[in-house]
Structure formats: structure tokens, C-alpha cells
C-alpha positions as CSV (number, residue, x, y, z in Angstrom):
1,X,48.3,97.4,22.0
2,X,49.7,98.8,19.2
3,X,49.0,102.4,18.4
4,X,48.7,102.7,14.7
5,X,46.4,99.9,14.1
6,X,46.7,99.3,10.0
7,X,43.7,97.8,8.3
8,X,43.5,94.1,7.5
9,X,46.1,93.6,4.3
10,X,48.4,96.4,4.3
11,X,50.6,94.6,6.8
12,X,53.6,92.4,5.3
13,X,54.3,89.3,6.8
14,X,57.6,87.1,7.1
15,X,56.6,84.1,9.0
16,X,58.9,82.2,6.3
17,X,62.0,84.0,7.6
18,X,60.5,83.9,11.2
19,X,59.8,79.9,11.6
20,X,63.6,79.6,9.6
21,X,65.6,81.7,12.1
22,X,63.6,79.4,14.9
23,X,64.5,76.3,13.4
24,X,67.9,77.0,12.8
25,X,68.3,78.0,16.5
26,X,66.3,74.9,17.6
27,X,68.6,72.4,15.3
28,X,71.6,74.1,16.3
29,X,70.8,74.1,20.4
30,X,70.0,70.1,19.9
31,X,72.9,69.4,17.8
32,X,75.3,71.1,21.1
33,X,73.9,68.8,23.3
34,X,75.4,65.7,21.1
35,X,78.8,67.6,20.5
36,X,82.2,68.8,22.0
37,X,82.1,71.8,19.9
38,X,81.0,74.4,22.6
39,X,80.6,77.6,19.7
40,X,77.9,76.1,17.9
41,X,75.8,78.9,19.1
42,X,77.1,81.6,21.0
43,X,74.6,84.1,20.1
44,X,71.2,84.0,19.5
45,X,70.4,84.8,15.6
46,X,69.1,88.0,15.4
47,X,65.4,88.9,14.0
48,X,65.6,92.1,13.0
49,X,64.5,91.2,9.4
50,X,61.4,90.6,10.9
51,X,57.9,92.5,9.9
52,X,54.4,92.6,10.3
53,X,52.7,93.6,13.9
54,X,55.0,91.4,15.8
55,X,58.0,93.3,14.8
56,X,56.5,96.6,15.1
57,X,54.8,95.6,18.7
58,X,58.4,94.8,19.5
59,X,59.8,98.0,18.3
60,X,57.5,100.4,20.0
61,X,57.8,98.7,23.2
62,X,61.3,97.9,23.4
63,X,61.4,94.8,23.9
64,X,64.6,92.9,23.8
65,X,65.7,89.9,21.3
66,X,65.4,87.5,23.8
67,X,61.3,89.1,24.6
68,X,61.2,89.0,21.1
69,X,61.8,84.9,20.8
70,X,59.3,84.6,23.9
71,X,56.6,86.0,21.7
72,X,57.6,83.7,18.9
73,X,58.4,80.5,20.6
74,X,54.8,81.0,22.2
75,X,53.1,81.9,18.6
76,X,54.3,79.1,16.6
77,X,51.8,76.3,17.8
78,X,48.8,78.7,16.8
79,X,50.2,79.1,13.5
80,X,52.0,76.0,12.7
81,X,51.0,73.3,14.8
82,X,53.6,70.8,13.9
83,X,56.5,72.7,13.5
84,X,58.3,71.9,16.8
85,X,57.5,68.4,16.4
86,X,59.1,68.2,12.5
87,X,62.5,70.8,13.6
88,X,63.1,68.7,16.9
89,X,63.0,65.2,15.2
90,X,64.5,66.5,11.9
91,X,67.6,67.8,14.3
92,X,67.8,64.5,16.4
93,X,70.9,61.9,15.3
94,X,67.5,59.6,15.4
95,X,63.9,59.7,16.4
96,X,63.0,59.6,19.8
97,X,62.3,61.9,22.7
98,X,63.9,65.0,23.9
99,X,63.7,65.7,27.4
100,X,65.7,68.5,27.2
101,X,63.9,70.9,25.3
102,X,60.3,70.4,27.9
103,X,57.2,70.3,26.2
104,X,53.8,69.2,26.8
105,X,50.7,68.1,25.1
106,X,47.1,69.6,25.3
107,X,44.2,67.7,26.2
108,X,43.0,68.1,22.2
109,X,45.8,69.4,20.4
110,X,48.1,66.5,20.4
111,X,50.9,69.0,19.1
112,X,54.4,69.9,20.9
113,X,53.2,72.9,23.0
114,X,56.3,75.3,24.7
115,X,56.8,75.6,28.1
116,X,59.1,77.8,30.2
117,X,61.7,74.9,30.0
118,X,61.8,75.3,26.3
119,X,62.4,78.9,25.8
120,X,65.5,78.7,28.7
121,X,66.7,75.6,26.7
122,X,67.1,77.7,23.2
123,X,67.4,81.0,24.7
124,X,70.2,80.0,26.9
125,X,71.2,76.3,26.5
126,X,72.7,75.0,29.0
127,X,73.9,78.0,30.8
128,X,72.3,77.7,34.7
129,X,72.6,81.1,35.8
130,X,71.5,82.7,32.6
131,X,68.3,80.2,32.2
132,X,68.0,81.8,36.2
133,X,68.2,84.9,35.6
134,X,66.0,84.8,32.3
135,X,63.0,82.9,33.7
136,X,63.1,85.4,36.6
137,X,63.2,88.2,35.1
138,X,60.6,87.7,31.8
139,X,58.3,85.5,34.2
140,X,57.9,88.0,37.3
141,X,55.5,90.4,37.8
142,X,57.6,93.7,37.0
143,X,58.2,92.7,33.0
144,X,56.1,94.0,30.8
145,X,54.5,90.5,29.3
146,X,53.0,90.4,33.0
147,X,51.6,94.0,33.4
148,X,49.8,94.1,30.1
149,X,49.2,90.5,30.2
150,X,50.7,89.6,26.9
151,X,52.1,86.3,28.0
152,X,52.0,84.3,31.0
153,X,53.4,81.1,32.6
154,X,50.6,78.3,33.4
155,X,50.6,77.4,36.8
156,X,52.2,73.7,36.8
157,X,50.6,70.6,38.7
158,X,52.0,70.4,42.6
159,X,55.1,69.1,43.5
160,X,56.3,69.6,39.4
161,X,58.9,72.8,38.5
162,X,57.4,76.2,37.5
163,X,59.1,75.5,34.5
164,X,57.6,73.1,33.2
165,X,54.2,75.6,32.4
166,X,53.1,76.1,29.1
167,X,53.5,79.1,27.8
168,X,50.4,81.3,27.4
169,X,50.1,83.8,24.9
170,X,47.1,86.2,25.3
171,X,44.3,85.9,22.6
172,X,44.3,89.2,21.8
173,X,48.4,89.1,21.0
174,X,47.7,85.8,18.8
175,X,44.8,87.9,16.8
176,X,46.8,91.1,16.7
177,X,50.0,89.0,15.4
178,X,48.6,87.2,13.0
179,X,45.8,89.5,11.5
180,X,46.3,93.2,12.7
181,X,43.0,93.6,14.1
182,X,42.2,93.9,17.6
183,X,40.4,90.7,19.2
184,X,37.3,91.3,21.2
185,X,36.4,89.1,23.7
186,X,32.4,87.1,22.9
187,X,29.8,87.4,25.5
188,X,30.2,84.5,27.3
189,X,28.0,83.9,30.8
190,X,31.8,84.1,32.1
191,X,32.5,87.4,30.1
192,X,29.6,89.3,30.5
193,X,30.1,92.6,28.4
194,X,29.2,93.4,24.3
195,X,31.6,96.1,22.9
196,X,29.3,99.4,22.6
197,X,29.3,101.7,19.4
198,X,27.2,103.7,17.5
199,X,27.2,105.3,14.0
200,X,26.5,108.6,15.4
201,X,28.5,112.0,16.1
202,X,28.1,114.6,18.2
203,X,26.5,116.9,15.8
204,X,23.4,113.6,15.6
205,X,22.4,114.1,18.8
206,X,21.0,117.2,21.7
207,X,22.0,117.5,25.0
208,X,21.4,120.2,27.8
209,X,24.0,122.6,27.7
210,X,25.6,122.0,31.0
211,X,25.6,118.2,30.5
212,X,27.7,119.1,27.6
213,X,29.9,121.6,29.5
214,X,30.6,118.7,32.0
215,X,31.6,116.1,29.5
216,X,34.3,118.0,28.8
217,X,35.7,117.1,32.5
218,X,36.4,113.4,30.5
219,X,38.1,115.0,27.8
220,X,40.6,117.0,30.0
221,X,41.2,113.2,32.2
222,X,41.9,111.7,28.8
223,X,43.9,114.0,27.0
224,X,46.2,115.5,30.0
225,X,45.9,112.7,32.6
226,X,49.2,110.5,31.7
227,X,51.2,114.1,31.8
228,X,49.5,114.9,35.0
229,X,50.1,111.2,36.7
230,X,53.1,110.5,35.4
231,X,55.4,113.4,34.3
232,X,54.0,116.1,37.4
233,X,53.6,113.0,39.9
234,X,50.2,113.4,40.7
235,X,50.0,109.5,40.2
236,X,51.7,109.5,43.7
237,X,48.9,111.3,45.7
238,X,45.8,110.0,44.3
239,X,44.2,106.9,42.9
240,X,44.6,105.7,39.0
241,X,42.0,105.6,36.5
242,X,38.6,108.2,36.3
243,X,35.2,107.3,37.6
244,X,32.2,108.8,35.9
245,X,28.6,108.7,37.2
246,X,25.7,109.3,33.9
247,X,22.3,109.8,36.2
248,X,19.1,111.1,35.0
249,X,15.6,109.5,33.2
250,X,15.6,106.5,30.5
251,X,16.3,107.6,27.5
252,X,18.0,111.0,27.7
253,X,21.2,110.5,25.9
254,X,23.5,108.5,28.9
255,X,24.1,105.2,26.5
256,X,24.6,107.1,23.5
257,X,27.4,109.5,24.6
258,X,29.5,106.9,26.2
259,X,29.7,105.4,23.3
260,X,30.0,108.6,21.1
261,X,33.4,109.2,23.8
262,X,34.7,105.9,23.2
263,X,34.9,106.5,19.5
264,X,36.2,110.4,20.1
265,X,38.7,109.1,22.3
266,X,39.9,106.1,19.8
267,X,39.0,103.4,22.8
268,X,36.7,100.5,22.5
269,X,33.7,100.7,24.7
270,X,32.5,97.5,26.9
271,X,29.0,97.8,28.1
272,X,28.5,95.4,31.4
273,X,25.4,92.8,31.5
274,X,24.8,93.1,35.0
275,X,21.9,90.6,35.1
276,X,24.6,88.3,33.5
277,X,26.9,89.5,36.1
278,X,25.8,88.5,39.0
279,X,25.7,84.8,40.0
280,X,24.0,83.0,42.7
281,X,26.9,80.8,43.0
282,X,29.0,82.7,45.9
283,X,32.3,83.8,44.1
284,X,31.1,83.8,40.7
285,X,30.4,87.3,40.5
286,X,33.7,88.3,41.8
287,X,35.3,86.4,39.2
288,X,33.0,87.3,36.1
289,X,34.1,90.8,37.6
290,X,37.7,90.0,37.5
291,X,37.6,88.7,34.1
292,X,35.8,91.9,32.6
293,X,38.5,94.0,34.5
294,X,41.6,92.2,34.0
295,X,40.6,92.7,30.0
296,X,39.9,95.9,29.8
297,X,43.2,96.5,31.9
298,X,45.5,96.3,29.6
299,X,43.7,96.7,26.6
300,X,42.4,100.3,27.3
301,X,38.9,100.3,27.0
302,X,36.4,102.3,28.5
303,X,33.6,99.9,31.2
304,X,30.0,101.0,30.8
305,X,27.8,99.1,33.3
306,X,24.3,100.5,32.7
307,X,21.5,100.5,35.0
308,X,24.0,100.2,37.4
309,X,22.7,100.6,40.9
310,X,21.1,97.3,39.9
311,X,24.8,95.7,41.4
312,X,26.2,99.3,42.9
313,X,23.2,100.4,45.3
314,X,23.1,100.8,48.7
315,X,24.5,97.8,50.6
316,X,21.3,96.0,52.5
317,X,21.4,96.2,56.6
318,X,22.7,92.1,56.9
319,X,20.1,89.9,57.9
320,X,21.3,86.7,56.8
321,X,24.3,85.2,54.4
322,X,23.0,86.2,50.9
323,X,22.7,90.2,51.9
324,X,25.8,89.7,53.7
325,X,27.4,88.3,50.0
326,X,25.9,90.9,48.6
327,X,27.5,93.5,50.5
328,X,30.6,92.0,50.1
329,X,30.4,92.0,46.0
330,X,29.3,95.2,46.3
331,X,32.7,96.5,48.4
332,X,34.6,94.3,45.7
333,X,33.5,96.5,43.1
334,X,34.4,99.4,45.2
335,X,38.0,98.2,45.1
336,X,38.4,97.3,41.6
337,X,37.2,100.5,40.2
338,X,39.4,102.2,42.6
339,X,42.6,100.2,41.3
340,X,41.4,100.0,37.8
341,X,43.5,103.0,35.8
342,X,41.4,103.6,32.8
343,X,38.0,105.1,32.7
344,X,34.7,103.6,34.1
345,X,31.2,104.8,33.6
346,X,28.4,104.1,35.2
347,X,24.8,104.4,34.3
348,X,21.4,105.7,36.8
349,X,18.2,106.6,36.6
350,X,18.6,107.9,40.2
351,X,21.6,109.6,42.1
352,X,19.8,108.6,45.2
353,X,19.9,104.7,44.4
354,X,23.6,104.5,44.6
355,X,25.7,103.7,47.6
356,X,26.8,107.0,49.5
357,X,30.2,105.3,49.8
358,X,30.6,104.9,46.6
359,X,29.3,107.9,44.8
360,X,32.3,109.6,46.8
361,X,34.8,107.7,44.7
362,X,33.6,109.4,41.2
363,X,35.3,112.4,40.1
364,X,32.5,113.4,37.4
365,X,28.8,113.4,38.0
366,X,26.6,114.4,35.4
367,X,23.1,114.5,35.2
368,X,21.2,114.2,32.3
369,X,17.8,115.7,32.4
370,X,14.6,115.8,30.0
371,X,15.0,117.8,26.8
372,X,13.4,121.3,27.6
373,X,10.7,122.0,24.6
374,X,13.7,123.6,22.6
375,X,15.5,120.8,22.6
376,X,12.7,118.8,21.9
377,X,12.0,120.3,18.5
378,X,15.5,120.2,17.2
379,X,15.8,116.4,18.4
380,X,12.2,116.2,16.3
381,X,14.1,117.5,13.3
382,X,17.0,115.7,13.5
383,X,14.6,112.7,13.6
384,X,12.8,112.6,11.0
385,X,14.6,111.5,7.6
386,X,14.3,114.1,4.4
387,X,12.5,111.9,2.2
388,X,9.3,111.6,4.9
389,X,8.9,114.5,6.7
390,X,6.1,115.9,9.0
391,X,3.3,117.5,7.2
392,X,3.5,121.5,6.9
393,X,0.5,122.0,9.2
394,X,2.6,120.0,12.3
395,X,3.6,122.5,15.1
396,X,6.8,120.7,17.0
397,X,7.1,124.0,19.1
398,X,3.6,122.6,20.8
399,X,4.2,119.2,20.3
400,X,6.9,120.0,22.6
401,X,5.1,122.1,24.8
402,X,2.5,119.6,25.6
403,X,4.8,116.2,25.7
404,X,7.3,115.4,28.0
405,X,9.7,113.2,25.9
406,X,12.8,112.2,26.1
407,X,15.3,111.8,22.7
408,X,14.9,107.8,22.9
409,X,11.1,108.4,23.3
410,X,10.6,110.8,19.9
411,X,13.4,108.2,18.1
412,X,10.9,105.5,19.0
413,X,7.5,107.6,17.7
414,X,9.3,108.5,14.7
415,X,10.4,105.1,14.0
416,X,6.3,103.9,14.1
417,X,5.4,106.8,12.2
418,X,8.0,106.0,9.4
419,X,7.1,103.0,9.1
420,X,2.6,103.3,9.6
421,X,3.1,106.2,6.7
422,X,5.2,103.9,4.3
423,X,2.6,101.2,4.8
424,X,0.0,103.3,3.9
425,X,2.2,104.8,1.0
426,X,1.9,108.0,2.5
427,X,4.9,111.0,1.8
428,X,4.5,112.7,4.5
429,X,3.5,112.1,8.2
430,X,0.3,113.4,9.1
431,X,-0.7,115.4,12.5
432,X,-2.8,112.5,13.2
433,X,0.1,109.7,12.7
434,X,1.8,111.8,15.0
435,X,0.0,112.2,18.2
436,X,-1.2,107.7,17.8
437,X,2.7,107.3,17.7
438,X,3.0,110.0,21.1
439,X,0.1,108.1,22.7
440,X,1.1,104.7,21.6
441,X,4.9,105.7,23.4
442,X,3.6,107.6,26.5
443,X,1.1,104.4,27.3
444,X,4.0,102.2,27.1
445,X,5.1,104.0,30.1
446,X,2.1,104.1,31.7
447,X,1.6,107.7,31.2
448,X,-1.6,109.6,30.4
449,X,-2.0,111.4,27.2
């Protein structure tokens, strides 16, 4: 994706000049076929008066011209849906069909969509070994468009030639193209993950002082780990990507600083549903798992799956199929993480719930405890908002003392006392507010005031 994202509007866009340059070089490959005149086109036109995100994602990636008419022959249906129709018909001695240049139709847009056959046809005419070479070599699994999964080649029905697939580009390349933004994925029962962010810093929130020291263990994978992989080839020796494990109680800060990383790092954060994950159709999870991972891939983001020894616990002795299925979703897991080269996090109340096999595979694990009193009165005073404090008389030191609460816990008691004084019209929170919010929380949980 590109690295200097620009907000919506400051980009400048020449689709006149792009859809021009491709309709010349459509009218003048159709126009050969019906002449003797064999240097009607002998070299593509180039696009280098091109701008906007497409030009600049084909600048910083190095992509050739003839990558660079790939990415347009496969954008112009999302942005002009009859254009190939109009430049094929308009460039025909009369109206008819076409063979020549491939094509289908979709099942609801009746439009010309591009396949393989009609990128080889303009790219390189009627040239055999070129076309070869061409649909080899942007079409196998070594280019770049297949890597970061920019732009694919739909399988084709059996018995018919791979190139007559439509070309697929990625719906995050048409957003990016076309607006500038990065596209995110909707939660779908197939895509199973919500993007993750928060408003806060890491001056908002308290965390023990050694979870803190061990966070930094991220930092140093994310800021050093291409130099390391790549440039001192550890990349050769050990797995990709870095596997994180967040244990401790509900509540004490696991959510929040994953998605507090994500926006230090500049990387979207996609927290897993794992109740939406897992399917009682066998397969179904391993597929709603590929999805998620194929995804985040190539788009850089960071996985959160919270709660996760929910999926990632230990495997069941097998007593009949379902815990034998389960075992096996649990080792494919196991061996996507371990292929998967960005970052992964995952989420516990309890070290001891997760797999033994698996806990090996992390390189971080970091516990995050209860606040110790100390911590528990700074989180109180971060809590509160100035204009409705605690009343003067209010000692947090033996608040703190007395109450074992985590940060989500005094966020929640503040948020009932905020909201009981306002009610009442009161301007400040009273001791006795106070300890009906702590009781009201700790019963929640079952736990005795």
C-alpha cells in the first residue's frame, strides 16, 4: 500500500488522459487486425503523464508500463462501465463482435469485463511469444500483483483457456485508486474482524512498569525487523512475522494497548470475532481464517484475536469427529501464524488456558497484572473529567487500598458516577456516589464488598 497516504482531495486525477491513451491503443490494436500496415503500433503509448495514486503506486513499486496497463485495463469497468463497449464498437469497420479482444459478461453487470485475453491482445497484439511470455510472467506467483494480491486471474470454467479469466482487481487497489483512502474490509459472518482504534495515547492510560518495559520488545520487531530479516539474513534461519501473547485479568489494559501500538506503529489494527469465527460447518473456520489472513497479508495490519484461548486452548484428548475437527482448526491456526509475516497478538485471561505447543511459537509474553494501589489512584485521576471531580473529603489512596480494581473497572464506576451526579445536578461526586458505583461494579462480578 502506498506509504504516504494523502488525505481525501489533495490528490489530482487524470482519468481524462488515462481512458484517452487506452482508447487510442484499443482503436489502433483493432484497426491492425483489418490492415496490411504492420507499424500501426509498435510501441505501447506511454503513461507517464499519468497522476493520482495509480501513478504514484506505480512509481514506488517499480512497476513496468506494461504492469502499469494491467492496473488500468482491470480499473476501467469500476470506473467507466461502458467504456470498452463504446472504444471497441466505435474502432470496428461495423458493429458486431470481436472475438479477438476476449471479454466476458458478469452475471449483473451486463458490461464488457477484461480478461487475461484482452490485456495480451493490446499489450502485445498478435505477437505469440510475447503474449507467452507476458501472461507468464504478470500471472505467476513470483510477480508482485500475486504476492501482495493486487490483481489476480479468475480461475476459468474446465476444459476453457486460463486466459479467458477475468481480471480481478483487489478492492482495496479499486478504493485506493480512485479515492486515496485505504479500504477496510465490513464484518461479514465470512470476514469476521472490526478494525480496532482508540482515541487514546500513551500518556491516557497506567500500566505496571515491567509490562511497559516489555512492550518495548514490539517496538524493537517493528522498527529493526526488515533490516534484521532482510539486509543481515536472519529471514533465512527463522520464521517471518512476531507473535505476541497479552495474558492477565479482564480489564487491565490488553485491548487498549494493542490498539494504542497499532496507531504508534502507523498500522491498522483488526480485532478477531472468534465466536463469529468458528463455524459448525467443517471447513468453514479454516476458510473464515484464511480470509482474515490473506487480508491482513498484504495490507500490513496488526491481528488481535481477543479472549483467545476461546479457539487457541489446549487441543481436547479425541473422542469422536467434532474434537478431532477441532484439533485440527486449532493446528491450522498454528501454521498460519507461523507463515504469517506481520505481527499477531493474542489476548488471555490465563497463560495456563493456552496450548503448550503453541505458547512456544510466541516471541513476547507479557502479563498484565492488577493495578497496585499506586496505580490505582493515578488511573482514578486520570478518570475523572475536570469539570466533575471527587469531593475534597474522598481519599483514593484508601479507595485503593481497600478495592481491587482494575483500569476498565474504575472507567466503568466513574462513568455511573458521572452520570448519577449530573442527574442529580450535583458538581462534584460525593464519597457516597462513590462506594454505590464500587459496589454496584464489584457485584457485577460477583464479588463481595
Amino acid at each position: 500500500m502506498h506509504q504516504q497516504q494523502q488525505q481525501k482531495g489533495t490528490y489530482s486525477y487524470n482519468w481524462d488522459y488515462y481512458f484517452h491513451t487506452l482508447a487510442s491503443l484499443i482503436t489502433r490494436r483493432i484497426q491492425a487486425c483489418f490492415s496490411d500496415d504492420s507499424r500501426m503500433i509498435a510501441l505501447l503509448p506511454p503513461l507517464d503523464r499519468g497522476s493520482g495514486p495509480m501513478a504514484d503506486f506505480v512509481a514506488e513499486n517499480k512497476l513496468t508500463l506494461q504492469d502499469h496497463y494491467m492496473l488500468l485495463i482491470a480499473l476501467a469497468p469500476h470506473l467507466r462501465p461502458g467504456f470498452f463497449d463504446e472504444v471497441i464498437q466505435a474502432a470496428l469497420p461495423q458493429p458486431g463482435d470481436f472475438p479477438q479482444i476476449g471479454g466476458v459478461r458478469g452475471r449483473q453487470f451486463r458490461g464488457f469485463l477484461p480478461t487475461a485475453e484482452t490485456a495480451l491482445f493490446l499489450l502485445a497484439g498478435d505477437n505469440w511469444k510475447e503474449r507467452h511470455e507476458l501472461f507468464q510472467d504478470t500471472f505467476g506467483p513470483d510477480h508482485f500483483f500475486s504476492q501482495k494480491n493486487i490483481l489476480q486471474l479468475e480461475t476459468p470454467p474446465d476444459g476453457e483457456p486460463l486466459i479467458s479469466g477475468k481480471l480481478l482487481l483487489s478492492q482495496s487497489m479499486v478504493t485506493w485508486f480512485t479515492t486515496g483512502r485505504e479500504y477496510l474490509p465490513m464484518y461479514t459472518s465470512q470476514f469476521p474482524a472490526r478494525e480496532l482504534k482508540t482515541a487514546l495515547t500513551w500518556k491516557d492510560v497506567i500500566l505496571n512498569p515491567q509490562t511497559l518495559h516489555q512492550l518495548q520488545d514490539l517496538r524493537a520487531w517493528h522498527h529493526h525487523s526488515k533490516k534484521l530479516f532482510e539486509d543481515m539474513g536472519l529471514g533465512k534461519k527463522v520464521g517471518p512475522g512476531y507473535r505476541a501473547l497479552f495474558y492477565g485479568p479482564p480489564g487491565t489494559g490488553k485491548t487498549i494497548s494493542t490498539a494504542i501500538l497499532g496507531k504508534e506503529f502507523g498500522k491498522t489494527v483488526f480485532r478477531i470475532d472468534l465466536s463469529s469465527l468458528v463455524s459448525k460447518y467443517i471447513g468453514e473456520t479454516e476458510k473464515n481464517l484464511a480470509r482474515v489472513f490473506e487480508e491482513a497479508g498484504y495490507r500490513n495490519w496488526i491481528l488481535f484475536f481477543d479472549e483467545a484461548d476461546a479457539l487457541f486452548g489446549k487441543r481436547t484428548q479425541v473422542k469422536d469427529a467434532h474434537d478431532r475437527y477441532a484439533n485440527q482448526e486449532v493446528s491450522y491456526l498454528m501454521q498460519r501464524i507461523e507463515t504469517f509475516d506481520g505481527m499477531v497478538i493474542l489476548a488471555s485471561n490465563l497463560k495456563g488456558n493456552m496450548d503448550d505447543a503453541f505458547v512456544r511459537r510466541f516471541q513476547s509474553i507479557i502479563y498484565f497484572p492488577y493495578p497496585t494501589p499506586d496505580e490505582q489512584v493515578q488511573i482514578w485521576r486520570k478518570a475523572f473529567p475536570a469539570r466533575l471531580q471527587p469531593a475534597p473529603d474522598i481519599d483514593l489512596q484508601q479507595i485503593a487500598q481497600r478495592h481491587k480494581l482494575s483500569g476498565a473497572n474504575i472507567m466503568n464506576i466513574v462513568q455511573y458516577c458521572c452520570l448519577a451526579a449530573m442527574a442529580a445536578k450535583e458538581k462534584k461526586i460525593s464519597g457516597e456516589l462513590l462506594l454505590q458505583g464500587i459496589q454496584r461494579e464489584l457485584s457485577k462480578e460477583g464479588k463481595t464488598f
